[in-house]
Kinemage of the C-alpha trace (Angstrom):
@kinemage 1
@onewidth
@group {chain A} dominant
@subgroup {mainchain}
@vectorlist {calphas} color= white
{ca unk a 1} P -25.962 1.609 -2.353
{ca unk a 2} L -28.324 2.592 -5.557
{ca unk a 3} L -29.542 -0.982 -7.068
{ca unk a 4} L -29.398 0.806 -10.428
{ca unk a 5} L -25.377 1.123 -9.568
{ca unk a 6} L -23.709 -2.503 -10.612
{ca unk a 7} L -21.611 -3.074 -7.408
{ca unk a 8} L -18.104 -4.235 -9.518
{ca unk a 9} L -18.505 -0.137 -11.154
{ca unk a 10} L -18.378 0.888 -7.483
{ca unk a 11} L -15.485 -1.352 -6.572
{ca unk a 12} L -13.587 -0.729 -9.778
{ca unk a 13} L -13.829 3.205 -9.175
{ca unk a 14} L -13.367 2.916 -5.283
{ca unk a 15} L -10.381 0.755 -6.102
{ca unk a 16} L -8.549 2.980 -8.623
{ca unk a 17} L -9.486 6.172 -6.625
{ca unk a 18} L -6.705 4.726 -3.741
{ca unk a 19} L -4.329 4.987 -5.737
{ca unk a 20} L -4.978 8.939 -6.952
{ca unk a 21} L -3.047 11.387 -4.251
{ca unk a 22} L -5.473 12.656 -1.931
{ca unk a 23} L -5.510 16.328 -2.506
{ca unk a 24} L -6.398 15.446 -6.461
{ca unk a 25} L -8.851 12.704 -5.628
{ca unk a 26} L -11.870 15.164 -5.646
{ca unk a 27} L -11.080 16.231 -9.147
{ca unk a 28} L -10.140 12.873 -10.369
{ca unk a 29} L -13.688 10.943 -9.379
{ca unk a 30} L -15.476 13.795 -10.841
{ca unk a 31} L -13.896 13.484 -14.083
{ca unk a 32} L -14.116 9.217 -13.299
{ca unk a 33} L -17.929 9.563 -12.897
{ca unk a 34} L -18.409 11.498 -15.746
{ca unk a 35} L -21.682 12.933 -14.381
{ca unk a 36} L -22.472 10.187 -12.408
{ca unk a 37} L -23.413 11.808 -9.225
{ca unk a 38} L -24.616 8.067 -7.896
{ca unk a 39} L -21.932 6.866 -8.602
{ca unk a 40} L -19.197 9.576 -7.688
{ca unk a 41} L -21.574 9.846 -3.719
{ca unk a 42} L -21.021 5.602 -3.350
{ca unk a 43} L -17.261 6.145 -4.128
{ca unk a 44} L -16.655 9.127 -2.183
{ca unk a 45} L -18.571 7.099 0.972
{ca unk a 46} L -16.592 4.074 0.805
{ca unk a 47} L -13.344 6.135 0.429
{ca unk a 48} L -14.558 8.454 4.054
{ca unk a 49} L -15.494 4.914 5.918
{ca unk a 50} L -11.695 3.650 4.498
{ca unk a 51} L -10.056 6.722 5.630
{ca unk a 52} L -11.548 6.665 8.840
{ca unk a 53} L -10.629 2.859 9.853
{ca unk a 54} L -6.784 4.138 8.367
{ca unk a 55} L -6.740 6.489 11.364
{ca unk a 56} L -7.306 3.690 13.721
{ca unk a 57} L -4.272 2.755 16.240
{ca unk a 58} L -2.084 -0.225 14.892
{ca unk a 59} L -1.516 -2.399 18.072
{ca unk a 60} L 2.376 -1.528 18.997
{ca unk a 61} L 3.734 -5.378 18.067
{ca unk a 62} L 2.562 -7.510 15.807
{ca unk a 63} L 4.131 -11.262 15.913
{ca unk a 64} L 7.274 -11.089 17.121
{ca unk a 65} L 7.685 -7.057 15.667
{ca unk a 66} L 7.534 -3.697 17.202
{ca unk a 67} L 6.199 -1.351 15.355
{ca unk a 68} L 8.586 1.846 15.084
{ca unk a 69} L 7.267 4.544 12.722
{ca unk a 70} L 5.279 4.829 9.488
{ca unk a 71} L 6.970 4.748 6.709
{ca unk a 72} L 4.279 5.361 3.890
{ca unk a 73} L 0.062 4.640 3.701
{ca unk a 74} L -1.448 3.824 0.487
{ca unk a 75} L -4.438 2.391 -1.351
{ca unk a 76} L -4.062 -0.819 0.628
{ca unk a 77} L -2.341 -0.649 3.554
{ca unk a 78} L 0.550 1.470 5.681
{ca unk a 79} L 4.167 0.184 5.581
{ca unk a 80} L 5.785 0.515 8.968
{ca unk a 81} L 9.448 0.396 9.961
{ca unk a 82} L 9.610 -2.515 12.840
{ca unk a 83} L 12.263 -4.395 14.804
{ca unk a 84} L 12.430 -7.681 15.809
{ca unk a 85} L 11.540 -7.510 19.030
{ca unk a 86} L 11.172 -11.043 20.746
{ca unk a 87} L 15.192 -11.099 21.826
{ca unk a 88} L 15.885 -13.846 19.358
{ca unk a 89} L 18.153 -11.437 17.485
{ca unk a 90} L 17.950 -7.717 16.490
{ca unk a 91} L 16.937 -6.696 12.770
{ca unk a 92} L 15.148 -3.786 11.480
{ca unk a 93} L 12.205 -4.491 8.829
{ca unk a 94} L 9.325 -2.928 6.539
{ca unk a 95} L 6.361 -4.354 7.645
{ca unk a 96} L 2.805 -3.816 5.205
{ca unk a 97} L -0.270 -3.995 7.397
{ca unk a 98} L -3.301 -4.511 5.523
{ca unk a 99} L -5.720 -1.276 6.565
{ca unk a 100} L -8.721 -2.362 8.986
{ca unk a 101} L -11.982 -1.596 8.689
{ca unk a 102} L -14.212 -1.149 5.158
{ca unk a 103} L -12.602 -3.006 2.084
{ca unk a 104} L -10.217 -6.031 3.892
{ca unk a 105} L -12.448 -8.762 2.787
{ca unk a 106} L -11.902 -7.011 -0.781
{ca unk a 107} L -8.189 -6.171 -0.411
{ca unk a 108} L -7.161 -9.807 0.499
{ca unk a 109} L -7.410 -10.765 -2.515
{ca unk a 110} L -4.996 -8.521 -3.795
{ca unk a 111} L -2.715 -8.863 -0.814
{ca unk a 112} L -2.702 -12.550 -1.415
{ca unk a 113} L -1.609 -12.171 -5.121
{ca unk a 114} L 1.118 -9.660 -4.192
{ca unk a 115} L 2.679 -12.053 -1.296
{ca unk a 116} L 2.674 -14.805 -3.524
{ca unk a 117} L 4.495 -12.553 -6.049
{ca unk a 118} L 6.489 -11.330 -3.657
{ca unk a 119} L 8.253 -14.796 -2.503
{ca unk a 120} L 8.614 -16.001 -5.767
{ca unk a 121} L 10.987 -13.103 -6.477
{ca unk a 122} L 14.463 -13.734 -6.250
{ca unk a 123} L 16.539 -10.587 -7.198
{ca unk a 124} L 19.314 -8.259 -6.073
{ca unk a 125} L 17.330 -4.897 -6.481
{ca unk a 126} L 14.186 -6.370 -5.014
{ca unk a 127} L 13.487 -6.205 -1.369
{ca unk a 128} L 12.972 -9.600 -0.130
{ca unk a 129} L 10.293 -11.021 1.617
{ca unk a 130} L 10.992 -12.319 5.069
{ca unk a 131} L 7.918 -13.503 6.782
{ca unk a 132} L 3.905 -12.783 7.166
{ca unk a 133} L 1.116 -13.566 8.832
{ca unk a 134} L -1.792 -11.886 10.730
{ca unk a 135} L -2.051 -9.295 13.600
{ca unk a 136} L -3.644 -9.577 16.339
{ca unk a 137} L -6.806 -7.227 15.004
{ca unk a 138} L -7.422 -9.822 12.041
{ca unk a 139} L -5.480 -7.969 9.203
{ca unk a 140} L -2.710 -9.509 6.947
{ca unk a 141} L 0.913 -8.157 6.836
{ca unk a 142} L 3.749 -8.892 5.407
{ca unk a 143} L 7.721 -8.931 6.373
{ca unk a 144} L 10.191 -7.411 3.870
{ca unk a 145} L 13.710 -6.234 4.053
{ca unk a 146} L 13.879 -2.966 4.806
{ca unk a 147} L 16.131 -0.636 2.441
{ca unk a 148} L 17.133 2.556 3.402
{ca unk a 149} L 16.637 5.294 0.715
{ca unk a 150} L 14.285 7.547 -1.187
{ca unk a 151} L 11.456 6.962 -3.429
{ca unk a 152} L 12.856 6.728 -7.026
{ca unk a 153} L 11.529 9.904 -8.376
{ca unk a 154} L 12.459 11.596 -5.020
{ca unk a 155} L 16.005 10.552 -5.703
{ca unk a 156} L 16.079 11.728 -9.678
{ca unk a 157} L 14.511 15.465 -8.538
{ca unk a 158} L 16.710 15.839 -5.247
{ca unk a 159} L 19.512 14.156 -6.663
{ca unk a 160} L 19.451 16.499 -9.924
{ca unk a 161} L 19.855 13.372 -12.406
{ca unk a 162} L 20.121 14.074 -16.094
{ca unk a 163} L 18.155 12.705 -18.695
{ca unk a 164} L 20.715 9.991 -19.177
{ca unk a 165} L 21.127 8.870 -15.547
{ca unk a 166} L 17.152 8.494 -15.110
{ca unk a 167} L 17.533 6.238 -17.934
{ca unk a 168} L 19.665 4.180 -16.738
{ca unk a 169} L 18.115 4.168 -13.592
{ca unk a 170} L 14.790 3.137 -15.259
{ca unk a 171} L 16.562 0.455 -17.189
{ca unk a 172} L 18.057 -1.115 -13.857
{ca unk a 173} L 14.448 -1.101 -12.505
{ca unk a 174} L 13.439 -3.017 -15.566
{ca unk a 175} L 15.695 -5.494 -15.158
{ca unk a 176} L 14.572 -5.682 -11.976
{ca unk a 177} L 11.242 -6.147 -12.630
């Protein structure tokens, strides 16, 4: 890292570059950096050494869960569909496993404030949190119902929804939230 690059710039940037779609993140830090090129070559390192530790091998079970199939990666983590799977009883679940590698010791912070969010949240459109703990490779997770479906703007495009019904839609997710 440049010492004439402040290190929160770098985290800021790396941190909102996770959450741009891969295939525009290129164009996006470019534009972020504004001519930066120090800055743009720190971000686009720490992004490579996260990608690479996201393409490490989950272990199979973590607490008493086996992991089934991904459901979705993003800036922080991967959300897997699991199933209980210690014969106390049979339930399906979305489980969010912290990524390993670059950036934990920074995203715990995050995944601490979101957990505690989470279990204070006590609504019908909300997924619920279950349980949480940590796997066996050191990273945080978390234990939510699992709700079969779409994501929202998947539905409104596949589903054809007017004008009207995304409204509505977006007004029951307000409520929600």
């Amino acid at each position: 890292m440049s010492a004439a690059l402040p290190w929160p710039e770098i985290e800021e940037l790396f941190f909102a570059a996770l959450e741009v779609p891969t295939a525009e993140r290129e164009r996006w830090l470019a534009e972020a950096a504004q001519g930066r090129p120090g800055l743009a070559s720190e971000v686009r390192s720490l992004l490579q050494a996260h990608e690479d530790a996201a393409s490490a091998t989950p272990p199979r079970r973590i607490g008493p869960y086996r992991l089934e199939r991904l459901i979705s990666r993003g800036g922080m983590g991967e959300v897997w569909l699991a199933a209980r799977a210690d014969g106390e009883y049979e339930h399906q679940v979305a489980l969010k496993l912290v990524r390993c590698g670059l950036g934990v010791d920074m995203l715990l912070p995050r995944f601490r404030r979101e957990r505690q969010m989470l279990a204070s949240l006590n609504h019908p459109h909300i997924a619920r949190l279950l349980d949480g703990g940590v796997s066996p490779d050191g990273r945080p997770y978390l234990v939510m119902e699992y709700v079969e479906g779409e994501p929202i703007l998947d539905f409104c495009e596949h589903g054809g929804s007017s004008t009207r019904e995304r409204l509505e839609l977006f007004q029951k997710l307000c409520s929600a939230v």
